[in-house]
C-alpha positions in Angstrom: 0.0 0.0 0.0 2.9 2.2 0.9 4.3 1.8 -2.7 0.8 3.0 -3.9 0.4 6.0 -1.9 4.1 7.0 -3.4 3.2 6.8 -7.2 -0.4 8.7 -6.0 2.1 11.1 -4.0 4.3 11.9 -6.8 1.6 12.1 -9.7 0.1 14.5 -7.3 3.3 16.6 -6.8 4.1 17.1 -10.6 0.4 18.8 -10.5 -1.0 15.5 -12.5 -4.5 13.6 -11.9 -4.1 10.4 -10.4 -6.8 9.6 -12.7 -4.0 9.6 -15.7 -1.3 7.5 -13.4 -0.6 3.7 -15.1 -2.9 1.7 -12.4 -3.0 -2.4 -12.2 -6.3 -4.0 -10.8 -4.9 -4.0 -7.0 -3.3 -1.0 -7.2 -7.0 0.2 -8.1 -8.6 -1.6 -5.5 -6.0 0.8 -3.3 -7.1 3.8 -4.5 -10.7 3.3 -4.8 -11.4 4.1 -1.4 -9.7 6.7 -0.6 -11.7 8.7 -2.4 -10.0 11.0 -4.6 -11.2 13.7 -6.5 -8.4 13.9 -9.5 -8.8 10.0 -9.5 -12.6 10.3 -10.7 -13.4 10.7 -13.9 -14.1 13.7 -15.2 -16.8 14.9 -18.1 -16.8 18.8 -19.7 -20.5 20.0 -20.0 -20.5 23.1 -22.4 -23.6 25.6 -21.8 -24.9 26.9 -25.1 -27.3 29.4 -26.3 -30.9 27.4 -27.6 -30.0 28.9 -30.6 -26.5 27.4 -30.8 -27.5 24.0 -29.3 -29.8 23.5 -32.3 -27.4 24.7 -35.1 -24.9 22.4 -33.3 -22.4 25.3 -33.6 -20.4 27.4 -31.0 -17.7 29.6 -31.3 -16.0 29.1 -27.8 -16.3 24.4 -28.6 -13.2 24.9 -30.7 -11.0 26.6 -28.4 -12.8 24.5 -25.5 -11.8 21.6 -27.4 -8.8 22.7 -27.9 -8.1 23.1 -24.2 -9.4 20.1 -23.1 -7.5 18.3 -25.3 -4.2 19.8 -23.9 -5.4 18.7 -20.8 -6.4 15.1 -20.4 -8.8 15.0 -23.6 -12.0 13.7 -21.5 -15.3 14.0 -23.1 -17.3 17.2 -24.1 -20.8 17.3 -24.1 -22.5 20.6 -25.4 -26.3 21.0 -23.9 -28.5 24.2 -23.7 -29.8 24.8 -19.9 -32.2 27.4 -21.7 -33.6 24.7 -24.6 -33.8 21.9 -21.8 -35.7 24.1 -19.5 -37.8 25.2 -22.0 -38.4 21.6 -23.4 -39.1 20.2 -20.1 -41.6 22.7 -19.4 -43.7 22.1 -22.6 -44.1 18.7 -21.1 
């Protein structure tokens, strides 16, 4: 466990998420408890206009892109607060 707690140390120390650290299935079943934050996986939701949302274009997705990319390259998913809320209230 010590040896574990070293690697999560020193992925921590070079400012990295544990989450991108090279894991085996014990060294998992470590980790998993304790719980941490940069170790969960981590999803980018993008707030668009309604009017955006439904052309399915944005001028800030490329540069978000971009920038998530750079930094771990998780998942985007672009939704409208303002088109659900509206949608959901027709209902």
């Amino acid at each position: 466990m010590q040896e574990v707690c070293q690697k999560v140390l020193a992925l921590l120390e070079d400012k990295k998420d544990v989450r991108f650290g090279q894991w085996n299935a014990k060294e998992v079943e470590i980790i998993n408890p304790l719980q941490l934050l940069s170790a969960k996986p981590v999803v980018y939701l993008v707030n668009m206009s309604e009017a955006n949302y439904i052309k399915k274009r944005d001028r800030w997705l490329g540069p978000i892109k971009t920038w998530v990319d750079a930094h771990g390259g998780e998942p985007i998913l672009p939704f409208s607060a303002q088109f659900e809320a509206k949608v959901s209230s027709e209902w």
